[in-house]
gemmi code that builds the backbone of each chain (N, CA, C; Angstrom):
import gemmi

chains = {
    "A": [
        ("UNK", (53.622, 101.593, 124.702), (52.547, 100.627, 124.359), (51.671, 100.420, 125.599)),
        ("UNK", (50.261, 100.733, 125.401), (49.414, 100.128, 126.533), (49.162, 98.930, 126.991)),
        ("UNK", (48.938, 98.784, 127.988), (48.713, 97.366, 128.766), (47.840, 96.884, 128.249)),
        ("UNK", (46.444, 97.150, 127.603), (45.892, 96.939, 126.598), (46.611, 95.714, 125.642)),
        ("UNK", (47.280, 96.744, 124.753), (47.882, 95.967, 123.276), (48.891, 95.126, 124.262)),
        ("UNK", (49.259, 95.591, 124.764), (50.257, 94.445, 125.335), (49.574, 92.993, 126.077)),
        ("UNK", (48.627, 92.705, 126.432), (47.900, 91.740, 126.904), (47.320, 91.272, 125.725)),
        ("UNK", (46.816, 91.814, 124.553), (46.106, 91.722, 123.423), (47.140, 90.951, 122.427)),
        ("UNK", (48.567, 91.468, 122.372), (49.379, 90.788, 121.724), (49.745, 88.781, 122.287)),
        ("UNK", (50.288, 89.367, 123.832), (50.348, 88.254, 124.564), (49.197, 87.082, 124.411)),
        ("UNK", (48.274, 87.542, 124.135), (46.942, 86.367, 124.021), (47.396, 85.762, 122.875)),
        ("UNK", (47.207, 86.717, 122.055), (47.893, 86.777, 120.280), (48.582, 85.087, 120.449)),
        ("UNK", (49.785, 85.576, 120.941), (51.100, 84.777, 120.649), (50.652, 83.347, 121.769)),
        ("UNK", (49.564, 83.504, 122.755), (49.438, 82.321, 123.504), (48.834, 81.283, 122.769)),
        ("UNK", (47.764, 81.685, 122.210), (46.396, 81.206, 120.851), (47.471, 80.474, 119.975)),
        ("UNK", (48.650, 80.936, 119.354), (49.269, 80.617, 118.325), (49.493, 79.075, 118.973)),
        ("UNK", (50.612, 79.609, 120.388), (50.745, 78.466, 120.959), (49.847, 76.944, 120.786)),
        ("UNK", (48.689, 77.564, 122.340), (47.708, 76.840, 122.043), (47.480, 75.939, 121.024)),
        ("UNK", (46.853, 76.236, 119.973), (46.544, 75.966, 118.418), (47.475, 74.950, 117.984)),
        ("UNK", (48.650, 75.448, 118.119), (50.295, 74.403, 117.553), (50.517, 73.243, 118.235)),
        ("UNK", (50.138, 73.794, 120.014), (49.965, 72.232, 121.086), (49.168, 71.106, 120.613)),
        ("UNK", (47.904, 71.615, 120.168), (46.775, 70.787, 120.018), (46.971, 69.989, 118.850)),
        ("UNK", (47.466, 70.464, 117.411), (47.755, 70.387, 116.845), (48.805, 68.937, 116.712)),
        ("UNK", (49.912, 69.595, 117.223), (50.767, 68.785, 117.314), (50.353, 67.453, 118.353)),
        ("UNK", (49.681, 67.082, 119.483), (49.340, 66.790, 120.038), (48.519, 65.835, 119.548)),
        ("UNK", (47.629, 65.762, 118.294), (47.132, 65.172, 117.428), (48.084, 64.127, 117.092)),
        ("UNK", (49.011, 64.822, 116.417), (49.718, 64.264, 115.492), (50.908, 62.720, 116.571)),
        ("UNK", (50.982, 63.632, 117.433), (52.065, 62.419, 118.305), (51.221, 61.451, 118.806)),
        ("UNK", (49.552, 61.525, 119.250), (48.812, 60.726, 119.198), (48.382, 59.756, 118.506)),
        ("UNK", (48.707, 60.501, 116.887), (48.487, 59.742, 115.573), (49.983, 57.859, 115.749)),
        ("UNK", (51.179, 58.790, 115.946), (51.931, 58.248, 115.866), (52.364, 57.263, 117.145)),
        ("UNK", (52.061, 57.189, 118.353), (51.850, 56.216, 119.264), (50.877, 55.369, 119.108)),
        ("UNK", (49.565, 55.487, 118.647), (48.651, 54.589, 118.785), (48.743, 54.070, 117.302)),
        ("UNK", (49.574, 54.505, 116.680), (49.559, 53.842, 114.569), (48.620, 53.693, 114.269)),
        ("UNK", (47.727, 54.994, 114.390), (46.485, 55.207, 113.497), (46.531, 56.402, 112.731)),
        ("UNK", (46.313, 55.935, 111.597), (46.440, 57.159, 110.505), (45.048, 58.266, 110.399)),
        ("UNK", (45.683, 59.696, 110.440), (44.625, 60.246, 109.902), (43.489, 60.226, 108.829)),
        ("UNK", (42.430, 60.192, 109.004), (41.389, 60.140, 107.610), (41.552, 61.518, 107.141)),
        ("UNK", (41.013, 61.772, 106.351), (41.333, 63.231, 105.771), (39.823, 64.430, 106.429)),
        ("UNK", (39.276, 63.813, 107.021), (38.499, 64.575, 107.486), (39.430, 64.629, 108.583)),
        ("UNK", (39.743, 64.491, 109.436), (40.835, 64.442, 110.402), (41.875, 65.473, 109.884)),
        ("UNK", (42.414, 65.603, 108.985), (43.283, 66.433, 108.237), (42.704, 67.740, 107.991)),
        ("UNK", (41.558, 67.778, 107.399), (40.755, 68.624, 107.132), (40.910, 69.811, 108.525)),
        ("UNK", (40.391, 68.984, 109.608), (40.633, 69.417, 110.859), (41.816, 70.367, 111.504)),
        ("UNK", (42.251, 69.454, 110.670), (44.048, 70.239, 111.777), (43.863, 71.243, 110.683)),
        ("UNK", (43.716, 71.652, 109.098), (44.150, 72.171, 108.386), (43.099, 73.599, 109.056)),
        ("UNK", (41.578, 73.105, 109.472), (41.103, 74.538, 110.410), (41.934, 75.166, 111.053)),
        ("UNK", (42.649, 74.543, 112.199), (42.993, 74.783, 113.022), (44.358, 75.654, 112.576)),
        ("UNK", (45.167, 75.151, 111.977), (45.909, 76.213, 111.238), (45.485, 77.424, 110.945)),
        ("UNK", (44.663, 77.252, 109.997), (43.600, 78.604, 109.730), (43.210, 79.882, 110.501)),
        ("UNK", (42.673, 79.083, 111.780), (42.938, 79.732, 112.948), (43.598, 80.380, 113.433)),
        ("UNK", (45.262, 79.798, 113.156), (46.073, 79.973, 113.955), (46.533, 81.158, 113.122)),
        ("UNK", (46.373, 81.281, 111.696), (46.963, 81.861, 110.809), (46.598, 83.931, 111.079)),
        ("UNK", (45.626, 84.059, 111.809), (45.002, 85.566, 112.208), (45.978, 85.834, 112.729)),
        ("UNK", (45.942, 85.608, 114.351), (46.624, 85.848, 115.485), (48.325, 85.916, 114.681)),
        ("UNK", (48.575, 85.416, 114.124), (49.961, 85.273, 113.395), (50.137, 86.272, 112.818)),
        ("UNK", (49.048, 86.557, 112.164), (49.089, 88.186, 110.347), (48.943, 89.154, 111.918)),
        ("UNK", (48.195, 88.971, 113.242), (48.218, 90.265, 114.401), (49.620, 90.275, 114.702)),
        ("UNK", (50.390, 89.724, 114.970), (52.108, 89.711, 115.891), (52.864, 90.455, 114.521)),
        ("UNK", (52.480, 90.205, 113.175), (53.213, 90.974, 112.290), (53.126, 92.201, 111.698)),
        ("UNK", (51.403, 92.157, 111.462), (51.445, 93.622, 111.125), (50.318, 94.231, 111.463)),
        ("UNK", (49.969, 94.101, 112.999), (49.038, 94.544, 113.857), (47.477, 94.452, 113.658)),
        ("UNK", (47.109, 94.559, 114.672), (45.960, 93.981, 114.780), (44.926, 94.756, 114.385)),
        ("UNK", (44.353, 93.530, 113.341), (43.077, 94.319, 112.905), (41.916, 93.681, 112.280)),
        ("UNK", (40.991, 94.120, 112.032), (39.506, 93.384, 112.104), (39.595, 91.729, 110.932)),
        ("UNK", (40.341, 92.010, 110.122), (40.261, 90.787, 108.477), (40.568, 90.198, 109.103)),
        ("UNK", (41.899, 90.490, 110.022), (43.283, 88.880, 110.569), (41.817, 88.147, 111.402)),
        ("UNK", (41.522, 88.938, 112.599), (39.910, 87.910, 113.206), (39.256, 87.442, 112.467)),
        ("UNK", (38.620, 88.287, 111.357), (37.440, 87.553, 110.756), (38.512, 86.019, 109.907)),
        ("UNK", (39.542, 86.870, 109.352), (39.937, 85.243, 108.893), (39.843, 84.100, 110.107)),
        ("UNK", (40.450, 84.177, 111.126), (40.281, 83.382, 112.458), (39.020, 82.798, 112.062)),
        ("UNK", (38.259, 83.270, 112.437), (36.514, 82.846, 112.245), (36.224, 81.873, 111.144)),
        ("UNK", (36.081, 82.566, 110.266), (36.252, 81.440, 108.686), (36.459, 80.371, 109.421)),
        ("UNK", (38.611, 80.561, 109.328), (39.239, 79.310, 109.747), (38.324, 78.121, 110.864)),
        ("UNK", (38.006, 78.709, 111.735), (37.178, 77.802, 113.172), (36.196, 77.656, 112.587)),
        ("UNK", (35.328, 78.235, 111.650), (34.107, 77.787, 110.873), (34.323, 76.760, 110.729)),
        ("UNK", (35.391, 76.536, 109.564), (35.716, 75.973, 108.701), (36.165, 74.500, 108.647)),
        ("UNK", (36.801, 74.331, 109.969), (37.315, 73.496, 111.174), (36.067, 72.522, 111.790)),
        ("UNK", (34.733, 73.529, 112.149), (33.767, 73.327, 113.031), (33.219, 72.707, 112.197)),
        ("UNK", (33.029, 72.966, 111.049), (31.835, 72.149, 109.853), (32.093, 70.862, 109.845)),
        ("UNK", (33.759, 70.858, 109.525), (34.347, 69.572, 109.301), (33.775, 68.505, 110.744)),
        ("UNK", (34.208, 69.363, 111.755), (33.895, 68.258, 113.039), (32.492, 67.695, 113.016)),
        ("UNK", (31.460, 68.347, 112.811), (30.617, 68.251, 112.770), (30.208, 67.312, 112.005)),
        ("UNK", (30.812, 67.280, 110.918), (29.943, 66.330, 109.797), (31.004, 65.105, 110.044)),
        ("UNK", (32.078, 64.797, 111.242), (32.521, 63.943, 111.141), (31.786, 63.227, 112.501)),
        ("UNK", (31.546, 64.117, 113.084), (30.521, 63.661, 114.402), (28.877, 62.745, 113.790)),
        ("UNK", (28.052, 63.776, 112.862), (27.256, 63.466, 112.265), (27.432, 61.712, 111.990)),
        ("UNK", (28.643, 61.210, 111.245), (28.863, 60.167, 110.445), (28.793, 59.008, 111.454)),
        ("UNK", (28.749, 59.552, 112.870), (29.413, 58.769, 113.771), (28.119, 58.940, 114.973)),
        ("UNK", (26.981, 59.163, 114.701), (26.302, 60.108, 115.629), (24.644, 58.161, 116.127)),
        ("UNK", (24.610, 57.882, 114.210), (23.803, 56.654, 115.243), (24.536, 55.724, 116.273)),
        ("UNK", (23.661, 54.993, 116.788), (24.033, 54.098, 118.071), (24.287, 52.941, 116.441)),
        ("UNK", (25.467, 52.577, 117.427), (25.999, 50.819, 116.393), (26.660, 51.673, 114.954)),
        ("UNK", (26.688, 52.341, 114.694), (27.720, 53.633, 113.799), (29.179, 53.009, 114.020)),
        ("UNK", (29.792, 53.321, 115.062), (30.845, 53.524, 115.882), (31.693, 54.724, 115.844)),
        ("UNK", (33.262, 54.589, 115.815), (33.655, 55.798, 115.722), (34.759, 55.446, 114.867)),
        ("UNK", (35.682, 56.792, 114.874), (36.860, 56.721, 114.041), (38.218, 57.082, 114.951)),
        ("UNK", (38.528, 55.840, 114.814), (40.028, 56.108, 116.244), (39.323, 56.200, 117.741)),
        ("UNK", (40.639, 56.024, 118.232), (40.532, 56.388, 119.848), (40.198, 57.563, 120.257)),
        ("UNK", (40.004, 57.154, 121.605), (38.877, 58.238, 122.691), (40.633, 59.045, 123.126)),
        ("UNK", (39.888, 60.095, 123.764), (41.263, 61.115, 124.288), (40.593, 61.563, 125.556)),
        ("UNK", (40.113, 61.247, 126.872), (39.707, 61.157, 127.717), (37.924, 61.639, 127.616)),
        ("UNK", (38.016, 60.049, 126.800), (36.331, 59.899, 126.632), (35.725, 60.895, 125.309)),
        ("UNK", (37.182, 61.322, 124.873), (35.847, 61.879, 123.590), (36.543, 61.587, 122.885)),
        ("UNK", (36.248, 61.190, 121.028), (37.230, 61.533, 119.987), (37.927, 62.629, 119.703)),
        ("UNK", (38.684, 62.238, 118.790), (39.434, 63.693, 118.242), (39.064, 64.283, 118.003)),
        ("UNK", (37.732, 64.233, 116.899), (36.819, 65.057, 115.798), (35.574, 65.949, 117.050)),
        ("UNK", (35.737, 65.451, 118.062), (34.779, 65.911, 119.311), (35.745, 66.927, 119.565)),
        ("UNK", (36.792, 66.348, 119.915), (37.638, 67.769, 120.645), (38.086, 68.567, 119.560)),
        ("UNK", (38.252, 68.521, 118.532), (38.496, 69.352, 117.665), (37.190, 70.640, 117.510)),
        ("UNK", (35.939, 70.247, 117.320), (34.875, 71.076, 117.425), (34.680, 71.703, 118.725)),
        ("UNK", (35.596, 71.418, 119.672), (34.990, 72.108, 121.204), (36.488, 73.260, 121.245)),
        ("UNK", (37.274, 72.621, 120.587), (38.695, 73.481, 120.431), (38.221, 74.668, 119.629)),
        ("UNK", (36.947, 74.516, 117.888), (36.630, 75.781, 117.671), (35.465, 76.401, 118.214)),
        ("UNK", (34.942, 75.719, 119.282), (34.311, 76.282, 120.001), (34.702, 77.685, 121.001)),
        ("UNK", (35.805, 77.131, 121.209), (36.853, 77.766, 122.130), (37.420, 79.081, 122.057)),
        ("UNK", (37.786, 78.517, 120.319), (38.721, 79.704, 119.626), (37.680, 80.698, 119.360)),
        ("UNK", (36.102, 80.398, 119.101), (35.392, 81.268, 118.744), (35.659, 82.265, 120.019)),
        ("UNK", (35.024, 81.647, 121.322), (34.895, 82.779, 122.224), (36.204, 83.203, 122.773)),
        ("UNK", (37.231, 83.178, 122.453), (38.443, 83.393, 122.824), (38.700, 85.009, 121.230)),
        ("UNK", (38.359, 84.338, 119.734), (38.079, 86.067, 119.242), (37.219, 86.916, 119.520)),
        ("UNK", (36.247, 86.565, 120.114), (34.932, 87.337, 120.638), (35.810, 88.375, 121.772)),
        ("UNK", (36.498, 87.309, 122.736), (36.907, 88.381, 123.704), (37.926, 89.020, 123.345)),
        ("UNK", (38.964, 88.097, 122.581), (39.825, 89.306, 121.765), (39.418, 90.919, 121.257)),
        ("UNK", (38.481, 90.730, 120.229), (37.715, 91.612, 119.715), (37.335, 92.711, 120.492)),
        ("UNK", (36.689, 92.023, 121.809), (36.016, 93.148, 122.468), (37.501, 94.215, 123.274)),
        ("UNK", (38.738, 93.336, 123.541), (39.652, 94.189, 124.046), (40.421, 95.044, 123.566)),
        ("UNK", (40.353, 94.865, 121.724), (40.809, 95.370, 120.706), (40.496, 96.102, 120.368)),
        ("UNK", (39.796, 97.233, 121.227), (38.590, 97.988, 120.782), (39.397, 99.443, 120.349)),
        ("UNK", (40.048, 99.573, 120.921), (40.811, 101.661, 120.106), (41.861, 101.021, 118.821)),
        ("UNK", (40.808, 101.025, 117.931), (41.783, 100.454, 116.344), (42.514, 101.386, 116.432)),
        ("UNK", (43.351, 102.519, 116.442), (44.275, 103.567, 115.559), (45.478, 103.131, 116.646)),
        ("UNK", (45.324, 102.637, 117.750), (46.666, 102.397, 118.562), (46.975, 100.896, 117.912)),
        ("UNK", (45.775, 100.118, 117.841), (46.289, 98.646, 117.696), (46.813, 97.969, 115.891)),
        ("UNK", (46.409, 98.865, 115.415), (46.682, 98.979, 114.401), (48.472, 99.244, 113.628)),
        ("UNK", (48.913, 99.818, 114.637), (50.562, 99.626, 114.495), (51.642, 98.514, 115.079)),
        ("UNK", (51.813, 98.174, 114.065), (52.825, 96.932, 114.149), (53.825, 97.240, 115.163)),
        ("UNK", (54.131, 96.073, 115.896), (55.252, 96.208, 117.024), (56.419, 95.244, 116.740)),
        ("UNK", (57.611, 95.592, 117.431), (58.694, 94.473, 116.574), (58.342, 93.404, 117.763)),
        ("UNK", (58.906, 91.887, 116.967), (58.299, 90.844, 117.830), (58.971, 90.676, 119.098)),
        ("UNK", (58.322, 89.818, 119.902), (59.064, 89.244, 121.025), (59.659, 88.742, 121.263)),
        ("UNK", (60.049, 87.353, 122.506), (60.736, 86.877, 122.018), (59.302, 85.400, 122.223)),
        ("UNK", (58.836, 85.289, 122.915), (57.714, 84.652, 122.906), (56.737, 84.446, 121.576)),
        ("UNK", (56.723, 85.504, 121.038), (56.359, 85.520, 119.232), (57.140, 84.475, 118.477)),
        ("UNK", (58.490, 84.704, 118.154), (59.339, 84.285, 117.683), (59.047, 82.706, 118.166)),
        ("UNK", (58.910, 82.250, 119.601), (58.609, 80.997, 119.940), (57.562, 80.366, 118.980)),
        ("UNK", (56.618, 81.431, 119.101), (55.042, 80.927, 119.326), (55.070, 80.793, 117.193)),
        ("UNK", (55.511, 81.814, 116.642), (55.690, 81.581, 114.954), (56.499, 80.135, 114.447)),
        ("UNK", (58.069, 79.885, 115.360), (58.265, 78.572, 115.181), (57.971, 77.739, 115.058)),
        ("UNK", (57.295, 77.245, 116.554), (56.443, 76.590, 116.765), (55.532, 75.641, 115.857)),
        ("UNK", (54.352, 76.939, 115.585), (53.658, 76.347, 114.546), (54.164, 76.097, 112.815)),
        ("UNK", (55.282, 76.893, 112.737), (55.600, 76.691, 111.570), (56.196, 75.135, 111.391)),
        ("UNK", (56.826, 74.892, 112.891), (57.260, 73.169, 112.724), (56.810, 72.381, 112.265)),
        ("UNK", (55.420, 72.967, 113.423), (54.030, 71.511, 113.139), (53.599, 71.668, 111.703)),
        ("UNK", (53.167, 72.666, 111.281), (52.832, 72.802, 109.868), (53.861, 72.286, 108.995)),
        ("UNK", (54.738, 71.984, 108.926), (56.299, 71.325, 108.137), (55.862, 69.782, 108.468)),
        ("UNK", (55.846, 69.938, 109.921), (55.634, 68.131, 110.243), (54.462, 67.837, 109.851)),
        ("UNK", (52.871, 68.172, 109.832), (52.391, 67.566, 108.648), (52.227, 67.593, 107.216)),
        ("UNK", (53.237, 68.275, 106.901), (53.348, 68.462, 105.230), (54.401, 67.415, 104.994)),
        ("UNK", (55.070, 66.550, 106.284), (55.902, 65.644, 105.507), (55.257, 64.767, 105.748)),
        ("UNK", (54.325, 63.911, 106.897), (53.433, 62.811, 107.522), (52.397, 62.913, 106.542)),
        ("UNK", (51.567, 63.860, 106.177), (50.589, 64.156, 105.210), (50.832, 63.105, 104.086)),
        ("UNK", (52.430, 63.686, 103.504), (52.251, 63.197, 102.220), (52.970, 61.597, 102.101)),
        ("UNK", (53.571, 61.349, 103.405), (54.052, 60.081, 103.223), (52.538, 59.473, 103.316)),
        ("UNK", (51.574, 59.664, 103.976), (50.678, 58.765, 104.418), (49.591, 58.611, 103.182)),
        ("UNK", (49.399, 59.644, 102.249), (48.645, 60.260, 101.031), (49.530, 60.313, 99.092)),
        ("UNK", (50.698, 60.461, 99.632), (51.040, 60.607, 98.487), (50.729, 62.088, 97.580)),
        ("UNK", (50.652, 61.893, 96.096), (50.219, 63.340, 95.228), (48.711, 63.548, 95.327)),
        ("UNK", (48.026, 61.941, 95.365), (46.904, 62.291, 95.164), (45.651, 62.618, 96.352)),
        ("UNK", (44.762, 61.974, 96.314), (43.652, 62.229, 97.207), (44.242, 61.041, 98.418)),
        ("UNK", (44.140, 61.205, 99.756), (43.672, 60.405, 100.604), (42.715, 59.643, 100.707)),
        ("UNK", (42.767, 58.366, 100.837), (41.783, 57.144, 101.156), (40.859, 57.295, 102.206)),
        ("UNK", (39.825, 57.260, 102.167), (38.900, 57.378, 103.377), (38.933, 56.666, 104.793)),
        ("UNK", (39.410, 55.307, 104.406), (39.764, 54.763, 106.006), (41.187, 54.458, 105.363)),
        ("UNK", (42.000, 55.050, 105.570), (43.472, 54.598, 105.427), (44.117, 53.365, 106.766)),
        ("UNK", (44.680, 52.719, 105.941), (45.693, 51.479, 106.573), (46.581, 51.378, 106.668)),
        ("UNK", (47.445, 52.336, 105.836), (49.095, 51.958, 105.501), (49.154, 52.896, 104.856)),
        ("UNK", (50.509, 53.869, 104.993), (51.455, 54.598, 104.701), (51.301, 54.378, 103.047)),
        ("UNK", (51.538, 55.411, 102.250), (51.848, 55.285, 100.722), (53.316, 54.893, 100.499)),
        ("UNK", (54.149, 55.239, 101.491), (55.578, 55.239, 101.400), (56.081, 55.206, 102.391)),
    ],
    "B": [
        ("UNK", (48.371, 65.501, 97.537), (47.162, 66.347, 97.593), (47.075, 67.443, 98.876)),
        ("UNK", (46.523, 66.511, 99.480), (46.276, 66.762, 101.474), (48.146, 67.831, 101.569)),
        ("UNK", (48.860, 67.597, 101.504), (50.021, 68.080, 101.942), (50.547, 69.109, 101.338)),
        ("UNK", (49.751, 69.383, 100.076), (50.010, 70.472, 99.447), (49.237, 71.652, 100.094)),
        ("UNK", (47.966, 71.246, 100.729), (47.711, 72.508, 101.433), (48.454, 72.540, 102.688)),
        ("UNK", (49.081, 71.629, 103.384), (49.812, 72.257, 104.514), (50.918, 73.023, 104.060)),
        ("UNK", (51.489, 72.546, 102.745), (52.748, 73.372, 102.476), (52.535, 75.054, 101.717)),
        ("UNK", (51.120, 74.698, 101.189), (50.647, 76.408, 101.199), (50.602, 77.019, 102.388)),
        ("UNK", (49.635, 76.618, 103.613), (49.869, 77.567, 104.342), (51.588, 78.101, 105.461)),
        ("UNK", (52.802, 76.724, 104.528), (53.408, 77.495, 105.453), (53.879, 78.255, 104.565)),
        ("UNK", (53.587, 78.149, 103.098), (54.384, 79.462, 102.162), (53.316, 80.676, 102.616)),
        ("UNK", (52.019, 80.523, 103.175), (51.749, 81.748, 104.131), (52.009, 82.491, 105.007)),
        ("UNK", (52.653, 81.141, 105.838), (53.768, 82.023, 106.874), (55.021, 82.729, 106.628)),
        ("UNK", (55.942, 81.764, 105.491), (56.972, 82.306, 105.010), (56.435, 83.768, 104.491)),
        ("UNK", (55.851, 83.990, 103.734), (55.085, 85.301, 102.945), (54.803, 86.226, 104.221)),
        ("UNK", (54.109, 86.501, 105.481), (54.040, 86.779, 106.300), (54.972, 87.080, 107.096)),
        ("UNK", (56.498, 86.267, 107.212), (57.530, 86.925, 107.614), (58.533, 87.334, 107.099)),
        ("UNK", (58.077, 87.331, 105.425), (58.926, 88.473, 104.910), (57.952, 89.643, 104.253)),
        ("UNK", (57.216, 89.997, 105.326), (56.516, 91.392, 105.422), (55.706, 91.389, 103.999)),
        ("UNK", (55.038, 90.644, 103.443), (54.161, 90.962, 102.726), (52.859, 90.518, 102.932)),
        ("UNK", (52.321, 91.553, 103.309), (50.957, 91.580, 104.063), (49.621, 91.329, 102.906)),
        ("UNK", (50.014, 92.011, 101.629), (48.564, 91.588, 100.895), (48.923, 90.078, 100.619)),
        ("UNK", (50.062, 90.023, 100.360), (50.344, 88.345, 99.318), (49.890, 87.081, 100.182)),
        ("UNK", (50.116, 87.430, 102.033), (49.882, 86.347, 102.869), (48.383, 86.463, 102.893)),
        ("UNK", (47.850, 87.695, 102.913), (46.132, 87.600, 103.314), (45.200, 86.445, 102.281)),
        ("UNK", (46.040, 87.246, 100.554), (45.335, 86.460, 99.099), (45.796, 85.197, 99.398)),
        ("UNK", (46.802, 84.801, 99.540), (47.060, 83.128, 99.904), (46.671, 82.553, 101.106)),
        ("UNK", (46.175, 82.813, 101.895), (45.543, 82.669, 103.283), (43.858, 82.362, 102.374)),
        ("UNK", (43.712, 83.437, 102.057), (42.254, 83.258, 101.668), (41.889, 82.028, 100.356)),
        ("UNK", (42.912, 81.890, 99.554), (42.862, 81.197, 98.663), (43.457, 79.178, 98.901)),
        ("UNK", (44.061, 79.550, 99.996), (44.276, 78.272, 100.160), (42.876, 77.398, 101.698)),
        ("UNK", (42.335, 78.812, 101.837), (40.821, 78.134, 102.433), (39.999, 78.145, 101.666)),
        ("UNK", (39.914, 78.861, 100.565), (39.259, 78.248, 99.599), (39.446, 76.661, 98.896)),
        ("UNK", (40.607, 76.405, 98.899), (41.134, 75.309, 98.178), (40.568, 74.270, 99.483)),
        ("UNK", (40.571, 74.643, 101.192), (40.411, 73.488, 102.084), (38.852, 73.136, 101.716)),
        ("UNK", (37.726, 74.350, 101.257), (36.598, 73.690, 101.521), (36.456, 73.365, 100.302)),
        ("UNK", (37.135, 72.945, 98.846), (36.985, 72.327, 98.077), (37.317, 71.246, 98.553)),
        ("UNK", (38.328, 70.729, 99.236), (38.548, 69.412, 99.383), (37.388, 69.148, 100.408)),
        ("UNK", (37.180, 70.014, 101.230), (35.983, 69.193, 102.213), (34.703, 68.624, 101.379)),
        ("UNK", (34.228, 69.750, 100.263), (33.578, 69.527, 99.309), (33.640, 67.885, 98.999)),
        ("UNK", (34.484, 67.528, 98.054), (34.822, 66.516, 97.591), (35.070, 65.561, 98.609)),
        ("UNK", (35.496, 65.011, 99.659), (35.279, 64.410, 100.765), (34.004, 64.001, 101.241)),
        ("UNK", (33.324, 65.044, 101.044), (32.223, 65.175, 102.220), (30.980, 64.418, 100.814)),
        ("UNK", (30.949, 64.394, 99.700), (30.455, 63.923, 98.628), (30.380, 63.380, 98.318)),
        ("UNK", (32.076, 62.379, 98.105), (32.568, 61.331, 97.842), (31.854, 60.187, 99.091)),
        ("UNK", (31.446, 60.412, 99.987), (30.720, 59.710, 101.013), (29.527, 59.022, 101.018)),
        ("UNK", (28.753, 60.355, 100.525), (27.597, 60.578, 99.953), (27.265, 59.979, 98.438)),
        ("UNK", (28.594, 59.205, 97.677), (28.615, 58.831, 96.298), (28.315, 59.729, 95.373)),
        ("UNK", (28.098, 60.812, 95.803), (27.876, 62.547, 94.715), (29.143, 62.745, 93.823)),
        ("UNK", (30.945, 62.165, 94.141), (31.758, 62.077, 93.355), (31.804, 63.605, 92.682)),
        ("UNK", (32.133, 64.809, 93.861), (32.241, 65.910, 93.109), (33.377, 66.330, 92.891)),
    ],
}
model = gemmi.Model(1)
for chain_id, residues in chains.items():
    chain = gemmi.Chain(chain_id)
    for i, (resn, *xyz) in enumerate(residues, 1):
        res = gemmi.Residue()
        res.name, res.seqid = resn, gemmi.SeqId(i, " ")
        for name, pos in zip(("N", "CA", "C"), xyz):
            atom = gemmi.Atom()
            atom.name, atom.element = name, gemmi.Element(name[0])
            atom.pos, atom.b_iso = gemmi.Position(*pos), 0.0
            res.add_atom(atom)
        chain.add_residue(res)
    model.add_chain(chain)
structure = gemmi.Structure()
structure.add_model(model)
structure.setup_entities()
C-alpha cells in the first residue's frame, strides 16, 4: 500500500474521529448546561453524521468519488441548516438560542465545522487522485475500528437523548422539558 | 420522530459493516432525503407555511 492511500485512509479515520468529538461534544454540553436541543440543532448534528457517514463507506470499501460527494451533500446539508439558524438569530435584539462556546453559538460553530469538512474533502479529493489503487478495500485498522465505534456510540447516544427529549412525534421548537 | 433518523443512520452503519455496500449507500441517501424533509417542515413551520 502507498503512502499515499495510507495517509488518505488515516485522514479517513481522523475526520470520522473529528466529526464524533464535535458531535459528542455538543451533546455533553447539552447535558451540563440543561439545555435541550431545538431540532434545528438536531438537524445539525444529523449533517454532521452525514458527513461522517463517506469517510466511513472509504475505511470499508475504499475510496471513491459517491462516498465524497455524499460527504458534501451531508456538510451541505448541515450548512443550510446553520445558516438558516444563524439567519433567525442574525437582527440586533433577535437574540440567540443557547449558550456561547467561546464566543460563538453552536449553530455558528456547526457551519464553520462544515466549512471545514468542505475543505478538508477538497483536499482529500485532490490526494485521492490514482482511483484504480484507491479503489481497493483494505482490512481495517485498529484506529478504524476506534474511529467506527466511536461514532457509532454517539449516534446510539442521540437516538436515546433524541427520543427521550422528543418522543414519536415532532420536536417542539423551543423545548423545556424532557417528554420522559 | 427526530430519533428515528439517528437510528437509521446507525442501521447505515450496521449495513456498512456487514459489507453491504449498495444497501448502506440507498439508505444513506434515503435517510438524507428524509433529513431535508424534516428541515423542510421545520424551517416552514416557522414561517407558518405548516408543510
Amino acid at each position: 500500500m502507498s503512502f499515499r492511500k495510507t495517509l488518505v485512509l488515516y485522514l479517513n479515520e481522523l475526520w470520522i474521529i473529528v466529526l464524533a468529538s464535535i458531535i459528542g461534544g455538543a451533546f455533553i454540553y447539552s447535558a451540563i448546561s440543561q439545555e435541550l436541543p431545538c431540532p434545528l440543532c438536531l438537524l445539525q448534528r444529523l449533517g454532521m453524521i452525514a458527513t461522517a457517514i463517506g469517510p466511513l463507506l472509504n475505511l470499508f470499501f475504499g475510496v471513491r468519488g459517491i462516498h465524497y460527494g455524499y460527504s458534501v451533500l451531508g456538510l451541505v446539508f448541515g450548512a443550510s441548516v446553520s445558516i438558516r439558524q444563524i439567519l433567525l438569530h442574525i437582527c440586533p435584539g433577535s437574540g440567540s438560542y443557547g449558550g456561547s462556546v467561546f464566543g460563538f453559538q453552536l449553530y455558528t460553530w456547526a457551519f464553520l465545522v462544515a466549512c471545514c469538512s468542505l475543505l478538508g474533502v477538497a483536499f482529500l479529493l485532490m490526494l485521492s487522485e490514482k482511483k484504480e489503487e484507491f479503489r481497493e478495500p483494505q482490512p481495517l485498522q485498529p484506529l478504524a475500528y476506534f474511529a467506527i465505534g466511536y461514532l457509532s456510540l454517539i449516534v446510539l447516544a442521540n437516538v436515546v437523548a433524541t427520543f427521550l427529549e422528543c418522543g414519536f412525534g415532532f420536536c417542539p421548537d423551543n423545548p423545556v422539558q424532557m417528554r420522559y | 420522530m427526530m430519533s428515528g433518523l439517528f437510528l437509521l443512520y446507525f442501521g447505515v452503519i450496521v449495513l456498512a459493516l456487514l459489507r453491504y455496500r449498495l444497501a448502506a449507500l440507498v439508505g444513506a441517501f434515503f435517510v438524507l432525503a428524509l433529513c431535508i424533509v424534516m428541515f423542510l417542515h421545520h424551517a416552514t413551520d416557522a414561517l407558518g407555511l405548516r408543510f
